[in-house]
C-alpha positions in Angstrom: 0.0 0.0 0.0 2.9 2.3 0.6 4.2 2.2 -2.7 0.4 2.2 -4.7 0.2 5.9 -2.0 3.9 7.0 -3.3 2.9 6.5 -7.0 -0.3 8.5 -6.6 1.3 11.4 -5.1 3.8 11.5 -7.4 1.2 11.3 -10.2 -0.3 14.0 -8.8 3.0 16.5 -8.9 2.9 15.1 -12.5 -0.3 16.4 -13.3 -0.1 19.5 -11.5 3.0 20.7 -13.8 0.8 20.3 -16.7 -0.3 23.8 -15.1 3.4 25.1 -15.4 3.4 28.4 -17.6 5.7 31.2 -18.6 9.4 30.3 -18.5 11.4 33.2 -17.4 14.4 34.5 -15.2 12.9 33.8 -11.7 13.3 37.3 -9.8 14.9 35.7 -6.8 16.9 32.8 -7.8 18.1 34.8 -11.0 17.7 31.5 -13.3 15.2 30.4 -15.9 12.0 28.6 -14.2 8.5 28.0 -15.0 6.7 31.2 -13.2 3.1 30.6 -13.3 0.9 27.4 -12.2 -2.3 27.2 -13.1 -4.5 24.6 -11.1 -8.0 26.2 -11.4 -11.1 23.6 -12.0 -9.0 20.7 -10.7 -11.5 19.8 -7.7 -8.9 20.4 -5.0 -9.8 20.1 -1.4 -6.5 21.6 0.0 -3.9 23.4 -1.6 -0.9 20.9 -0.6 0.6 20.2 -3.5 1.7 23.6 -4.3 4.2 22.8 -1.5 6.1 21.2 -4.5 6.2 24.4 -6.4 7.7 26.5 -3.8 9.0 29.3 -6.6 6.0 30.0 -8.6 5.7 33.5 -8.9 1.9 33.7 -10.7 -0.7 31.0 -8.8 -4.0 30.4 -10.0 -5.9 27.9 -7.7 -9.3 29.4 -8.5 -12.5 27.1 -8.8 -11.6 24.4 -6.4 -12.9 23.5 -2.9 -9.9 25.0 -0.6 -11.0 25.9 2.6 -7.3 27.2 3.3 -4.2 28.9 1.9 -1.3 27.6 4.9 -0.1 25.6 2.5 1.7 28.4 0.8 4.1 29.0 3.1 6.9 28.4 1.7 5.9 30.3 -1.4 8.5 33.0 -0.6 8.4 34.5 -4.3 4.6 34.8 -4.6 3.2 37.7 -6.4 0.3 37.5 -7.8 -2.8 34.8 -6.1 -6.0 33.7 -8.0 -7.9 31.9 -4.8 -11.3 32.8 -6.0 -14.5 30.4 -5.8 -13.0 28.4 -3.3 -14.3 27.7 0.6 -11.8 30.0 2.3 -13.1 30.9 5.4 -10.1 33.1 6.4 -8.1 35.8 4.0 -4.9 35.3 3.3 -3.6 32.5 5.9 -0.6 31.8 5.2 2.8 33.4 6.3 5.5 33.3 3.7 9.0 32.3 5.9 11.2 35.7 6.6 14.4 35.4 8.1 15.1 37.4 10.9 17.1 37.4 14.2 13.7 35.3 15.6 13.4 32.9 12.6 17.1 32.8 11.5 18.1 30.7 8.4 21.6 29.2 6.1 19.8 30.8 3.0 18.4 34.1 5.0 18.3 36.0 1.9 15.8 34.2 0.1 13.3 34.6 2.7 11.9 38.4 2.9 8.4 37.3 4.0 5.2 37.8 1.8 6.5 39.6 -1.9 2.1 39.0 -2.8 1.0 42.5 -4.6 -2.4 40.7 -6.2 -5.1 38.3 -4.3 -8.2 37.7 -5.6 -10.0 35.9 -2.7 -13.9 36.5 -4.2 -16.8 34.3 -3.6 -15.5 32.2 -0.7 -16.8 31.9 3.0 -14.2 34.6 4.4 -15.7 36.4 7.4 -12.7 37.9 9.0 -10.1 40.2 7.0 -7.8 41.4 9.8 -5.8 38.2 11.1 -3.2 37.5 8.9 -3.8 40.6 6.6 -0.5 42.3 8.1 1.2 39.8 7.0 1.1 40.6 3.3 2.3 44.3 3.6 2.8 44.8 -0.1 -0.5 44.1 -1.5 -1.8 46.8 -4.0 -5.3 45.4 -4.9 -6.9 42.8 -2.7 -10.3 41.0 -4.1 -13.3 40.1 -1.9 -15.8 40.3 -3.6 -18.9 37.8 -2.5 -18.4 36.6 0.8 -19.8 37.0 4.4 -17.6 39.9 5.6 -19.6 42.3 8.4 -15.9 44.0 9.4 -13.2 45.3 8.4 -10.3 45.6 10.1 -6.0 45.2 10.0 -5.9 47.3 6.6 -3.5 49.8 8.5 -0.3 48.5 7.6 -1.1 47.9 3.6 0.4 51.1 2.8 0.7 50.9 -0.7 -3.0 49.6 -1.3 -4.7 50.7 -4.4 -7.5 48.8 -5.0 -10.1 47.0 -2.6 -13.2 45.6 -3.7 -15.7 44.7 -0.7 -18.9 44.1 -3.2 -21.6 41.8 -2.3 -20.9 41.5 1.5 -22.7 42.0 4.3 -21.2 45.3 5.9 -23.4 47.4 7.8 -20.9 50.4 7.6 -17.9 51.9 6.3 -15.0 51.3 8.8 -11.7 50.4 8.9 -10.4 51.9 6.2 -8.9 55.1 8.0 -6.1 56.7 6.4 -5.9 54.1 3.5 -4.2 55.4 -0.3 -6.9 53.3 -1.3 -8.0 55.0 -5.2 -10.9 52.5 -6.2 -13.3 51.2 -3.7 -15.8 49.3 -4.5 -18.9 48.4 -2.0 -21.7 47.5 -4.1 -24.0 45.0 -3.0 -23.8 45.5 1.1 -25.9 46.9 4.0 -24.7 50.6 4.2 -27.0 53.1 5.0 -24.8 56.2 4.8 -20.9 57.3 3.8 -19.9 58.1 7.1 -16.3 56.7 6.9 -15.0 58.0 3.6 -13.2 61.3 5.1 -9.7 60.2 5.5 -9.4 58.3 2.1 -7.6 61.4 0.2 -7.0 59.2 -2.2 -9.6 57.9 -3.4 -10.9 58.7 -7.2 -13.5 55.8 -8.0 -16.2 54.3 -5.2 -19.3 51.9 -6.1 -21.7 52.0 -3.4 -24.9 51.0 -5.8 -27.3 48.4 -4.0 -26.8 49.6 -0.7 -29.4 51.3 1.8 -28.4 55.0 1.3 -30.9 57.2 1.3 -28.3 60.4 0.5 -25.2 61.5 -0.5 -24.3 63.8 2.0 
């Protein structure tokens, strides 16, 4: 039975780089790799098997039944993250290794922490934003469209933030977002009833709030 388990999983790290795209210098390593994987539709219920793809820059893992994303850890070079109709409960929870005088390492220089700029995390199950959000301090547009999100909160430290799309959620006001360089916002679909919230965004040139409860624009 041991070997039938060991041919299966290595079947399965066969047919997984069948999803390997875009050869190119690999930003980190400085030689030529595969960049993107592509294992969207594949009826995943965890995302383990990316742990054999540890350099993949571009990940698309969209249209499975993942319910989280730990198993990207070791992702180190991970910029870009399609997660989308999946079971995610949490955003983002995973915590890309970074060497530091806590977590010290032989090859130190190859682990800076999370390098994501792009997750698309819309239509999941993702209630809380704010746990591991911090984490992932470059992000420039995060994606949650479609899930059950009633807070927001732990956006402070995503300083260079651009885009955030809350649509089709169920928050009752605008909060969180204090201070943000957010430029599009986008809160269609949710429970607001007024635009108390929006002062500090300086920012900000584009906002959807269509489909909500507001009676004015004042």
């Amino acid at each position: 039975f041991g070997v039938l388990n060991d041919l299966k999983a290595k079947l399965s790290v066969e047919d997984a780089r069948m999803g390997l795209k875009t050869l190119g210098v690999h930003p980190v390593s400085l030689k030529h790799a595969y960049l993107e994987l592509d294992l969207s539709n594949k009826g995943l219920s965890t995302a383990e098997i990316c742990e054999s793809f540890p350099n993949i820059i571009y990940l698309d893992i969209s249209g499975n039944k993942i319910t989280t994303l730990k198993n990207l850890d070791a992702m180190t070079a991970l910029i870009q993250l399609n997660a989308s109709k999946n079971q995610l409960r949490e955003c983002l929870d995973f915590l890309p290794l970074h060497c530091n005088s806590e977590t010290p390492t032989s090859s130190g220089h190859t682990y800076i922490g999370s390098m994501l700029t792009f997750a698309d995390l819309s239509d999941n199950q993702i209630t809380d934003v704010g746990s591991f959000i911090k984490k992932h301090p470059f992000l420039e547009c995060l994606i949650l469209k479609g899930n059950k999100i009633a807070v927001v909160s732990g956006l402070e430290d995503l300083k260079f933030l651009k885009v955030l799309d809350l649509s089709c959620n169920i928050l009752p006001a605008i909060q969180g977002l204090h201070n943000l360089n957010i430029r599009e916002l986008n809160l269609e679909g949710n429970k607001l009833t007024t635009l108390d919230g929006l002062a500090t965004l300086n920012k900000l040139t584009s906002i959807n709030v269509s489909k909500n409860f507001i009676e004015s624009l004042q």
